[in-house]
Structures are given as structure tokens and as C-alpha cells.
N, C-alpha and C positions, 0 to 999 in steps of 0.2 A: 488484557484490556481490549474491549472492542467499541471499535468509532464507524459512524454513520456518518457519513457527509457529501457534500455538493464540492466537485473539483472545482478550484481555483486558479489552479499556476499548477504546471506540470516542468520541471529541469531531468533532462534524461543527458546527467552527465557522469564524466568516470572521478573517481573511483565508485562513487554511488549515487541512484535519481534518488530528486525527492518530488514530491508532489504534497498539493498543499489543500485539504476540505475544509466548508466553513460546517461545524457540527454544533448545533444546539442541544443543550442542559434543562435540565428538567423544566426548569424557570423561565429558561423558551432565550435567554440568553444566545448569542452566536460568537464561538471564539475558533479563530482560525488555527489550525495544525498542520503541524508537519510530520511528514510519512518518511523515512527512509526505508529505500529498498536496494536492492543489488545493481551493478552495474549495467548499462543498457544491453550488452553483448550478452550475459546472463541472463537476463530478463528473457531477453529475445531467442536464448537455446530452449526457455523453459514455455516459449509458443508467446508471451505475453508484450504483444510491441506497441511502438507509438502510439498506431492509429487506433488502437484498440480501448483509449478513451478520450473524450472532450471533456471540454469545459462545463463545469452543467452536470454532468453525471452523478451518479449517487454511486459512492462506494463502502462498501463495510470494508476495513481492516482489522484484522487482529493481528496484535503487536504487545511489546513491552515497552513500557514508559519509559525517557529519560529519567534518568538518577536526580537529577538537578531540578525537579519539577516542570519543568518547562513543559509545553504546548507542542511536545516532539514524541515518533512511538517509532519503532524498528518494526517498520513492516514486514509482520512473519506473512500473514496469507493476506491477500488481496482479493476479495469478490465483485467482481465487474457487471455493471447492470442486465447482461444476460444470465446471472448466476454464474459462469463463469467463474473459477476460483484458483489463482496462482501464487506460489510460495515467493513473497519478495525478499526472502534473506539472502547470504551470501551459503553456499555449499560450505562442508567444515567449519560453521562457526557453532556449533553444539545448539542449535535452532533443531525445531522439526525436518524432517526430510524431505526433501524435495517431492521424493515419490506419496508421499502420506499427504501429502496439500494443494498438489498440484494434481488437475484433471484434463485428460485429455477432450480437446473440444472436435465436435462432432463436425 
């Protein structure tokens, strides 16, 4: 699943952040989601840290949906308004690889 949106609330805690976009539906609809990603110490081996987005920001994730329908996605890649694009899983959870999602930033 891939989601477009404007950051909302950003929580960079352990055992994992979330951060939250408001994305509109075809119908122009706006419902707010939640992103889970890997821990902030992880985040931040994989280059991707705090200040590296606001509030306001447009982000694509791709993720897989919560089971329960809910308005939740497991952030596999995160792409950051400068393209920019970091793997927010956790390493070993049978997700894509880190190395295959994540780019090094110039």
C-alpha cells in the first residue's frame, strides 16, 4: 500500500515511532494514519533522524496495512520531501532489506 500525506504528529519512541499524515481519497475525503516505523536508534543508524522532517511535510510511505482495518501501515520505505527514501522497518522482521530501500544521501 502506498500513502501520500501532509505530517501531522510525529512520536520518536522505543520500542517503535509513529508518525501520523493527513491523506486524502479519491473523493478529496481527509483521514488521518498512522505510520509505524522502527525504533529511533535504528532509524538514526539508517541516516534517517528527527530533524529530517516537520510538520507540514508530504510524505509517500509504503507499508502494509493493519490486519484489523484500521487507519495504521508498517512503514516499510519512507520517502522524504527531498526524495530522499529510508527503510522504516525493523532489520529481521522478513520486510524488505534495508540495503534494497534505503539510499545513501549525498
Amino acid at each position: 500500500m502506498r500513502l501520500v500525506g501532509k505530517l501531522t504528529k510525529i512520536e520518536w519512541t522505543n520500542p517503535h515511532s509513529y508518525f501520523y499524515l493527513d491523506v486524502e481519497d479519491e473523493s478529496r475525503k481527509v483521514s488521518n494514519w498512522g505510520c509505524e516505523a522502527g525504533a529511533p536508534g535504528a532509524l538514526s543508524r539508517r541516516g534517517f533522524k528527527k530533524g529530517d522532517i516537520k510538520l507540514g511535510d508530504t510524505l509517500v510511505v509504503d507499508g502494509y496495512l493493519a490486519k484489523d482495518g484500521s487507519h495504521l501501515i508498517d512503514a516499510r520505505r519512507v520517502t522524504l520531501p527531498d526524495g530522499w527514501s529510508v527503510s522504516g522497518g525493523s532489520a529481521g522482521d522478513g520486510g524488505p532489506q534495508d540495503t534494497a530501500t534505503s539510499q545513501k544521501r549525498e
